[in-house]
Structure formats: structure tokens, C-alpha cells
C-alpha positions in Angstrom: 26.8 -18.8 31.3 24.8 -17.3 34.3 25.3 -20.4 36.6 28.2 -22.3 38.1 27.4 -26.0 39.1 29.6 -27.1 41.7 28.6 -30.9 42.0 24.9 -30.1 44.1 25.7 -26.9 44.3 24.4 -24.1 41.9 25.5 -20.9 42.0 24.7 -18.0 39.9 27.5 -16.4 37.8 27.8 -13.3 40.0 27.5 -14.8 43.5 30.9 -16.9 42.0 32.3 -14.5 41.0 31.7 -12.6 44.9 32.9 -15.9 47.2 36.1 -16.0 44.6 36.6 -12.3 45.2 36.6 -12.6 48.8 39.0 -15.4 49.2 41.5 -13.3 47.2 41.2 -10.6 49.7 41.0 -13.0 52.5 44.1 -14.6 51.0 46.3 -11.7 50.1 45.5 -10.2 53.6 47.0 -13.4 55.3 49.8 -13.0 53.2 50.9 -9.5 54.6 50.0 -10.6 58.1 52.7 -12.8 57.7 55.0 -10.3 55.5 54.2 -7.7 57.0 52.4 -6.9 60.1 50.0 -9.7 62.0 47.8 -6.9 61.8 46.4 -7.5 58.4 44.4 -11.3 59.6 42.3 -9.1 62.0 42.0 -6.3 59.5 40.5 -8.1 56.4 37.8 -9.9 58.6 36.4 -6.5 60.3 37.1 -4.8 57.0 35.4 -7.6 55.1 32.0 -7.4 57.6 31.8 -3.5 57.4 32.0 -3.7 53.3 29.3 -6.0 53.6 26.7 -3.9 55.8 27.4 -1.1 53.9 26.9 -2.6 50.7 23.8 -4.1 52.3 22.6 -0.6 53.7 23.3 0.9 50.9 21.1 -1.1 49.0 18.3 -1.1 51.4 18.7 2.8 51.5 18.7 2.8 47.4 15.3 1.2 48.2 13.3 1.9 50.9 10.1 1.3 49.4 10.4 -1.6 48.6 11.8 -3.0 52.2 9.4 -0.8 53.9 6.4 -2.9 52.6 8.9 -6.2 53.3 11.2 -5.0 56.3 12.1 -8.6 57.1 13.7 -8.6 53.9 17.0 -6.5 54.8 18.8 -9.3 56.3 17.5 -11.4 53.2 21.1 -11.3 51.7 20.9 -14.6 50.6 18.6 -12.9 47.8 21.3 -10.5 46.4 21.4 -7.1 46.6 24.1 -5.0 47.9 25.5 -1.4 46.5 29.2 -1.4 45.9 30.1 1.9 46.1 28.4 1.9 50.1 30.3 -1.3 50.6 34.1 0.4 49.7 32.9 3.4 51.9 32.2 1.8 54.7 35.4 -0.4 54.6 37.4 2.7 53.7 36.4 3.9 57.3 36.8 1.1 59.0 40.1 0.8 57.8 40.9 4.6 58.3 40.0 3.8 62.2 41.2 1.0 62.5 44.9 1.6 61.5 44.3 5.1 62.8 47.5 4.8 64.6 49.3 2.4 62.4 49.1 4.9 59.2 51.9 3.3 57.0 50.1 0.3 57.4 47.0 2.0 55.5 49.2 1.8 52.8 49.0 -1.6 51.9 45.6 -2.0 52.2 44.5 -1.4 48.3 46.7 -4.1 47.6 44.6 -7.0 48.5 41.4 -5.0 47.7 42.8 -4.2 44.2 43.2 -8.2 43.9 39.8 -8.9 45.1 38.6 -6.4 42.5 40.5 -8.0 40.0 39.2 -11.5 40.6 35.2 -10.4 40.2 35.9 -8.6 37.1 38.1 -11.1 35.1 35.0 -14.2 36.8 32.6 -12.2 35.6 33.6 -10.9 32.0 34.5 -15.0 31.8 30.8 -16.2 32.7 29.2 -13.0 31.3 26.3 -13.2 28.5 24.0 -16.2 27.5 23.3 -17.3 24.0 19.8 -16.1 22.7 18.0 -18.9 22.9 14.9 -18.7 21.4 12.0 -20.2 23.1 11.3 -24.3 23.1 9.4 -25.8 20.7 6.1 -27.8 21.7 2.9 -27.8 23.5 2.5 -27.9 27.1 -0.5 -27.8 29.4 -1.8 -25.0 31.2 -3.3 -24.9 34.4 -6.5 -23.5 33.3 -6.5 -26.5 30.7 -5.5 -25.0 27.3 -3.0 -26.4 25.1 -0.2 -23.4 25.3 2.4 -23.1 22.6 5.5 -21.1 24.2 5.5 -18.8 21.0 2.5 -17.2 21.5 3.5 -15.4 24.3 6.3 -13.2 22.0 5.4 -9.5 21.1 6.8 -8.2 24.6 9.2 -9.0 26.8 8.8 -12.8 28.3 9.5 -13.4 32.7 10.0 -17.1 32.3 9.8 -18.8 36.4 10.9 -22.2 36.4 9.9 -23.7 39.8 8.6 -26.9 41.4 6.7 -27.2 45.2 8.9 -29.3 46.7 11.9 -26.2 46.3 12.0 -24.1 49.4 13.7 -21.2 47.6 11.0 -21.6 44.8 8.5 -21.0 47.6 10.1 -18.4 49.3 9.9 -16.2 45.9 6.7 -17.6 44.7 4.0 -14.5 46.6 6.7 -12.0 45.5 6.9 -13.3 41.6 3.0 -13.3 41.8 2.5 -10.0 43.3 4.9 -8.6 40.3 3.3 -10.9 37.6 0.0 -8.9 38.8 1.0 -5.3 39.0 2.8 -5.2 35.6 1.6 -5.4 32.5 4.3 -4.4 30.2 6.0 -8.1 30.5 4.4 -12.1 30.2 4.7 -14.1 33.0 4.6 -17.8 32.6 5.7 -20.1 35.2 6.8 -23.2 34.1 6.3 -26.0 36.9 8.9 -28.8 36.6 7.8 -32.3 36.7 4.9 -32.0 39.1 1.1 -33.2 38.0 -1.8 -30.8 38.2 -3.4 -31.9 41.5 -0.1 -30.8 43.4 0.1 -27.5 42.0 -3.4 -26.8 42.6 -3.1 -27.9 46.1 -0.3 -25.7 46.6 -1.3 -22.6 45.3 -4.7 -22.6 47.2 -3.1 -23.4 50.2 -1.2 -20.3 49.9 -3.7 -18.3 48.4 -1.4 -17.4 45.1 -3.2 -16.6 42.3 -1.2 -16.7 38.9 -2.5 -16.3 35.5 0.0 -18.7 33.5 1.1 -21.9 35.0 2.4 -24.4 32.4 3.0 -28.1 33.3 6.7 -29.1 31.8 6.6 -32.8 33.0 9.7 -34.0 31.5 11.9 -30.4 32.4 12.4 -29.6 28.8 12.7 -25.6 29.6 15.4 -26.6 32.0 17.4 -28.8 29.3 16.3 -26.2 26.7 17.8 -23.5 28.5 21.0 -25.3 30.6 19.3 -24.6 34.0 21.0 -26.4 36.5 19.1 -26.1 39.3 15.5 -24.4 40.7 14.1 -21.6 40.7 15.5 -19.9 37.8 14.3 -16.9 36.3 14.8 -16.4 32.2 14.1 -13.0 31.2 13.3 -13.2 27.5 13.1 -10.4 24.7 10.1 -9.7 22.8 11.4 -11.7 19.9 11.7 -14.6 21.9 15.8 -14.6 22.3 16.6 -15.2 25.8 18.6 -12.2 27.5 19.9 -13.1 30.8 19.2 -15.8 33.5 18.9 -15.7 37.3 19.1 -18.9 39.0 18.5 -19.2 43.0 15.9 -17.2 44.5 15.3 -13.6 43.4 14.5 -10.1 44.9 12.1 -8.1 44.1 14.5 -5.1 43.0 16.7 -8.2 40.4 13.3 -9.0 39.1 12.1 -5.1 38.0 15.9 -4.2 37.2 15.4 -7.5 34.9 12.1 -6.3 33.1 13.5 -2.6 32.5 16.2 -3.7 31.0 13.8 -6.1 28.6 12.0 -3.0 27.7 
């Protein structure tokens, strides 16, 4: 399970596991505040911000190319994408500043880290791993007109976009997913439009000058029931036997998607 529906809300798996993480630090800091020094509710705030521009930085670092062509794209963070280990570092020297004169009180600060840490690992071991599906039966129209049976696209690694116009996220990835789609060719990429009809697709994509080579028309969202996807976009990342391998739902970054295809390979 790579997705948590909370009524409207969707979630992926690993952004779940994060919010649950940080309000078991959050909460376990408030409770020394109160045990043991007021301190603690100031602490875990500040300490909480620096772990997330390091982590951010960190990731924009282990990157630069990328967010050099796309620079708007480092306070993207609603599209994932932070580096752990820059995160702990940062908050490690925050903390080692902050408390500079308070040192026994550095003491106690692992404990509501190690809880945090805790959390995210035991969420997502639980909501780790999808079943290999393998791809839907049927027929399903293609943009350029053909009759398209999903099997014929096995014999490498499958990128699988399910999307729909009237999804701002969807939107928001769409020039990145076609830029990919048209640089690589060690991976199919069919996007699967969800419930829309042919003239507002077309109308779409010319308007925003994308150009992509496999648009199918799934007017009933059979992918999405096929495959348990809650909510749009969402990205399936299938092997070159067909057997679905992993799932990203929300919108995607560029470095998700190519980590995605490696690991296909």
C-alpha cells in the first residue's frame, strides 16, 4: 500500500509516515517541556525547521543539475525530496547552539528524536510493498487513434501516468513527465487520461505545447480501480514483465521519477 486515503485526502505512504513522525517529536518534546524544562516547546519547533532546510538543501545540493535548469523548484517541497542525513546534521547544530548553555539539557534531546524515528520506520515497514499487479486487461483508445492493448507495451520497464486536465498537480508535473518520457528510451511511457473525451485532451496539450507519444483514453478509470489509486496523478512504475513495482501518488519530481526507472532496470 503506497497511499493513505484520509476521507479527500490522499497521501502517499511515505509523506504519512513523515506528518506521523513529526507529531511524535512534536509530542514528546511538549512532554519534557512540561517534565522537564519549558525549554524543550521552543526547541523542537526551531529544531524541527532547521532539520527540514537541511534535509531540503541537502537534496538540492545532491542535485544541482537538475534544480539548476529548474531553480524555482527548491522550495517545491510539496514534490518530495529531502536528504536525511543533511536534515539530522543541521538539527544536531541547531540543537548544539541552542542549548549551548543549557548542556544537560542536550541530553534529552535523542529521546524524542529517537521516537520520531521510530514512528517512520514501524509506518513505513506497515505500508511498505504493493502487490504485482499485472497490467489490465482490455482495449483502450489512443490519442493518435489506434486500438492499444496495455500488454504490448511489456519487454521493458513500463512509467504508467494516470492524470486528468482538470488536476492542478497533474498539470504541474505534466512538461516535466513529457520532457522525461522524451529523453529516455530505456522505459514506456503511457499516460493514461482518466475519464476525459479526446477533444479536451487535445485542447489541452496544444495549448501547452506538450507533445507526448502515448496518451490512452481510460473513460471509465479502470487503471485507477485496477490498480487501487485513490486519487490523481499517480505514477505506477511497472517491470518489464508487466508486474507492478511501486506507486507514487501526488505530484512527482523529477529526481522520484529517474530514481523510479533505475530501479526498474
Amino acid at each position: 500500500m503506497n497511499a493513505i486515503s484520509l476521507g479527500p485526502l490522499v497521501l502517499s505512504a511515505d509523506r504519512f509516515a513523515a506528518i506521523l513522525a513529526i507529531a511524535a517529536f512534536l509530542l514528546a518534546s511538549e512532554v519534557l517541556a512540561r517534565k522537564v524544562d519549558a525549554r524543550f516547546s521552543a526547541w523542537a519547533w526551531w529544531a524541527f525547521v532547521a532539520f527540514v532546510i537541511g534535509a531540503r538543501l541537502g537534496h538540492v545540493a545532491l542535485h544541482a543539475g537538475s534544480f539548476m535548469a529548474e531553480p524555482w523548484r527548491v522550495i517545491a517541497i510539496w514534490q518530495g525530496g529531502f536528504l536525511l542525513p543533511a536534515g539530522i546534521a543541521t538539527a544536531a547544530i541547531f540543537t548544539a547552539i541552542y542549548l549551548r548553555r543549557h548542556l544537560r539539557l542536550a541530553f534529552w534531546t535523542p529521546l524524542p528524536a529517537a521516537i520520531a524515528a521510530f514512528v517512520a520506520v514501524f509506518i513505513t515497514q506497515l505500508t511498505a510493498g504493493v502487490p504485482p499487479t499485472p497490467l489490465p486487461a482490455g482495449t483502450y483508445a489512443a490519442l493518435n487513434g489506434r486500438m492499444v492493448v496495455p500488454a504490448e507495451f511489456e519487454g521493458r520497464p513500463i512509467v504508467v501516468n494516470l492524470w486528468a486536465t482538470w488536476c492542478p498537480p497533474c498539470r504541474r508535473e505534466m512538461p516535466m513527465m513529457a520532457d522525461v518520457a522524451a529523453s529516455r528510451n530505456d522505459a514506456a511511457f503511457v499516460f493514461v487520461n482518466q475519464g476525459e473525451g479526446r477533444a479536451t485532451v487535445e485542447s489541452y496539450l496544444a495549448r501547452e505545447g506538450i507533445r507526448l507519444e502515448t496518451v490512452l483514453f481510460d473513460s471509465l478509470g479502470e487503471f485507477s480501480r485496477h490498480y487501487a489509486i485513490p486519487g490523481l496523478p499517480g505514477t505506477l512504475f511497472i517491470d518489464s514483465d508487466g508486474r507492478l513495482r511501486s506507486v507514487h501518488v501526488g505530484e512527482i519530481s523529477r529526481e522520484a521519477l529517474l530514481a523510479a526507472i533505475e530501479k526498474l532496470q
